[in-house]
C-alpha positions in Angstrom: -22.5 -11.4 21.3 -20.1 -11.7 18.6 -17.7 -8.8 19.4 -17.7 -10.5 23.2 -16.9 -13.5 22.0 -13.8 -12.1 19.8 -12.5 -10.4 22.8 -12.5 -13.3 25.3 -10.6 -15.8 22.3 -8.4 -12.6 22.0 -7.5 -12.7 25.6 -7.2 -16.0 25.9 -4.4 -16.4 22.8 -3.1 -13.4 24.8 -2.8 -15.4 28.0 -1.7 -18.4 26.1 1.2 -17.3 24.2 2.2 -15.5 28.1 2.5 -18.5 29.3 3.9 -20.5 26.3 6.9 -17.5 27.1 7.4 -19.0 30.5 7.9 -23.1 29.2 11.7 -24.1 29.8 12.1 -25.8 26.6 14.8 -28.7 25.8 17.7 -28.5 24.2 18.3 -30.5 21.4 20.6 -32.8 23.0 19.0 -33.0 25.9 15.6 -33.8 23.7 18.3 -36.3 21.3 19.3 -38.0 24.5 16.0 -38.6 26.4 14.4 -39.9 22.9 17.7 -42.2 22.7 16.9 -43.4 26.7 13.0 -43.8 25.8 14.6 -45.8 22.9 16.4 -48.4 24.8 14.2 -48.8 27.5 11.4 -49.4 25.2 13.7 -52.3 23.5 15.0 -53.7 27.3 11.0 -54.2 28.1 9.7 -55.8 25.1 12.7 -58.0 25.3 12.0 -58.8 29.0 8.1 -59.5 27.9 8.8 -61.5 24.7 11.5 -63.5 26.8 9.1 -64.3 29.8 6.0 -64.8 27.3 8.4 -67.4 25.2 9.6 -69.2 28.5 5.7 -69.0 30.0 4.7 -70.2 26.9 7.4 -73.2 27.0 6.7 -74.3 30.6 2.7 -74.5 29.7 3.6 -76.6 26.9 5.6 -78.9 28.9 3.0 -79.7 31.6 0.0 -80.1 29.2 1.7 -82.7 27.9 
């Protein structure tokens, strides 16, 4: 059972460093510009959330009064 079991992980690390060959990696600057884009849109949205939460926030304020 054991000397099975060592062949089939052995094939499968064989398989998987096959087809970790075949990935198309990033470049560095494409991977520095995406993480910059993920950045800002990150910042646009909780801006656009923490502005509509503050003005939601004001308006219930206003007509519980």
């Amino acid at each position: 059972m054991q000397g099975s079991q060592n062949q089939s992980t052995s094939v499968s690390s064989r398989h998987f460093l096959e087809e970790i060959q075949k990935v198309s990696w990033p470049t560095r600057s494409e991977t520095t510009r995406l993480t910059l884009v993920v950045i800002l849109v990150s910042l646009f949205v909780g801006l656009y959330v923490g502005v509509l939460d503050l003005g939601l926030t004001q308006m219930l304020g206003f007509l519980t009064k």
